[in-house]
VOSENU-461548 format. One record per residue (C-alpha): residue in one letter; x, y, z; residue number from 1. Coordinates in steps of 0.1 Angstrom, whole numbers, plus 5000, padded with zeros to 4 digits. Layout:
N
[rotor 'a' [X Y Z] NUM];
...
***
This chain:
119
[rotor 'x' [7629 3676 5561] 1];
[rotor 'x' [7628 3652 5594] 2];
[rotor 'x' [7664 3654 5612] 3];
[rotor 'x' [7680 3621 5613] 4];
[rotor 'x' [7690 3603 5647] 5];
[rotor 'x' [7726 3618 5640] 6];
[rotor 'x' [7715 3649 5636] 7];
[rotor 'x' [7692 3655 5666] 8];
[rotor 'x' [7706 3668 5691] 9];
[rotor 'x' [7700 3650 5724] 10];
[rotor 'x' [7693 3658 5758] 11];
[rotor 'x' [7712 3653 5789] 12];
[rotor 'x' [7689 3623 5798] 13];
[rotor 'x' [7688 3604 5766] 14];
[rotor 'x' [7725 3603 5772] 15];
[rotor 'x' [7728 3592 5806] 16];
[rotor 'x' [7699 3558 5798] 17];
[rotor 'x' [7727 3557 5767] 18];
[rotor 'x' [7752 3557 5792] 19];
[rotor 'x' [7734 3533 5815] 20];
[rotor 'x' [7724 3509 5788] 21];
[rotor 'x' [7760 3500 5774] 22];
[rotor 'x' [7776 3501 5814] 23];
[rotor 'x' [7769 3460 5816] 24];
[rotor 'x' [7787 3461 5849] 25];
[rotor 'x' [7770 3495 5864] 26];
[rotor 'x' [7802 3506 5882] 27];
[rotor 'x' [7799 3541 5865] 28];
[rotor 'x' [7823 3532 5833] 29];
[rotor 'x' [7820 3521 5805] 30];
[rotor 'x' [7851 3499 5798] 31];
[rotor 'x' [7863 3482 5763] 32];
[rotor 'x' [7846 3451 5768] 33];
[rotor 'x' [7814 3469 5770] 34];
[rotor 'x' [7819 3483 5738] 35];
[rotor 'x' [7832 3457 5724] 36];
[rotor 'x' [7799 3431 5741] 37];
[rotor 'x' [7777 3459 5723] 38];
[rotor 'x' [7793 3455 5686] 39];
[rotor 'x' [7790 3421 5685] 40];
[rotor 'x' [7749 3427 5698] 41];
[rotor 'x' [7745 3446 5670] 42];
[rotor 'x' [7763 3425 5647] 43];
[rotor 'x' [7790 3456 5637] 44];
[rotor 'x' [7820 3435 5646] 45];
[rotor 'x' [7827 3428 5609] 46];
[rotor 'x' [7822 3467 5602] 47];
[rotor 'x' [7841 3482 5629] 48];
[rotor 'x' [7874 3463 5647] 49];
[rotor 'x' [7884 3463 5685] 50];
[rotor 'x' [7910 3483 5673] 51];
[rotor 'x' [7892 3512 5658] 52];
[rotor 'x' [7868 3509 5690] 53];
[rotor 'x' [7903 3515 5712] 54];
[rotor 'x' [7915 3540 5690] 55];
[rotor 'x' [7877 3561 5695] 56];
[rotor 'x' [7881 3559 5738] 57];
[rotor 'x' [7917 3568 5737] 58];
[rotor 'x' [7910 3593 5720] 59];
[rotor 'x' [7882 3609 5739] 60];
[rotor 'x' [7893 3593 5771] 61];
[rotor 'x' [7903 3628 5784] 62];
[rotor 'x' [7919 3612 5820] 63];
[rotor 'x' [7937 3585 5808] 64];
[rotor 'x' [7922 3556 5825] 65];
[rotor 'x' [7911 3537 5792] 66];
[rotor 'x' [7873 3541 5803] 67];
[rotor 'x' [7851 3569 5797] 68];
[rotor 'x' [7828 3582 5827] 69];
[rotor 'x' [7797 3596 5822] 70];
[rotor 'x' [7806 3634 5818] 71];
[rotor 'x' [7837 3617 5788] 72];
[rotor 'x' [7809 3602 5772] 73];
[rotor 'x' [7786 3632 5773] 74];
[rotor 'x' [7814 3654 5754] 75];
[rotor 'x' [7822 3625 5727] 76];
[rotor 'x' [7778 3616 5722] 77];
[rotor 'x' [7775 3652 5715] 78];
[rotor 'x' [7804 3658 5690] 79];
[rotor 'x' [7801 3659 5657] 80];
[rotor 'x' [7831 3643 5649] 81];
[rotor 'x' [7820 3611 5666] 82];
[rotor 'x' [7820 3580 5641] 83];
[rotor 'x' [7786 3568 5631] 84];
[rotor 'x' [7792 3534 5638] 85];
[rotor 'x' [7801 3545 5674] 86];
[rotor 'x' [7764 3562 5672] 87];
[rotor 'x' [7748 3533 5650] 88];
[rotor 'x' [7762 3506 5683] 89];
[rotor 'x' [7749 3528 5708] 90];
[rotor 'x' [7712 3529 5685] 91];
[rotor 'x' [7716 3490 5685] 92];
[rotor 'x' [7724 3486 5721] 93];
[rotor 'x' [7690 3508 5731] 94];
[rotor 'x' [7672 3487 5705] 95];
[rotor 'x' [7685 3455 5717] 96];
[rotor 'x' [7675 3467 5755] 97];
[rotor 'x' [7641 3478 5742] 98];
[rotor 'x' [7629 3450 5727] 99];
[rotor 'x' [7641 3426 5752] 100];
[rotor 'x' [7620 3445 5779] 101];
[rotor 'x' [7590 3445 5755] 102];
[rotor 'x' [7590 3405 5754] 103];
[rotor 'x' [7595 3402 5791] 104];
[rotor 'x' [7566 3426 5791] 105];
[rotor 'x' [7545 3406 5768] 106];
[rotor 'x' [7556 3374 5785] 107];
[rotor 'x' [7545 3389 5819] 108];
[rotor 'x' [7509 3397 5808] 109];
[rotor 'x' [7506 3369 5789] 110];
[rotor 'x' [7512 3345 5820] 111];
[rotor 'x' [7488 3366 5840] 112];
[rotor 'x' [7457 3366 5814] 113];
[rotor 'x' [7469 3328 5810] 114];
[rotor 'x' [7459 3322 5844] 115];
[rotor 'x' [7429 3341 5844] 116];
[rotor 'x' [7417 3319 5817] 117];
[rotor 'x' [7424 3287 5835] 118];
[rotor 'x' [7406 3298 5866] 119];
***
């Protein structure tokens, strides 16, 4: 039986390019807004509410500063206990990020064997 994407368990890297792909503003935080930015990307808005998404970084917002750093949002990714839609926006998010940099990608080559068809 294949583990799902829940189950694995992930590395320390995986984590911090999660970490680094929902920080919008890459001051080292990521804030509400962020979150909040990343729900509506994946279209989870209607599934999980700003509310419950405070709720979730109060909760493992261990200073008190209503953001998490990276080494908050290391503890929370690798709990068990942390919601699957908190897991299914941060899946989106990378998706999101992955496929946008795959059709800059194609766009890139495409303009280059573009022009080595004119010339």
């Amino acid at each position: 039986m294949a583990l799902r994407y829940e189950d694995s368990p992930l590395c320390d890297g995986a984590i911090r390019k999660e970490f680094r792909l929902l920080d919008r503003d890459h001051n080292g935080y990521l804030e509400m807004h962020e979150f909040v930015s990343a729900s509506y990307e994946a279209n989870l808005q209607t599934v999980i509410s700003t509310t419950q998404l405070r709720e979730y970084i109060e909760k493992v917002d261990r200073d008190g500063d209503n953001r998490l750093n990276l080494k908050e949002y290391m503890a929370a990714r690798r709990d068990p206990a942390m919601p699957v839609i908190i897991k299914a926006i941060v899946r989106r998010a990378a998706d999101v990020h992955r496929s946008r940099h795959r059709r800059r990608r194609t766009e890139e080559v495409n303009g280059v064997f573009g022009c080595i068809e004119l010339c």
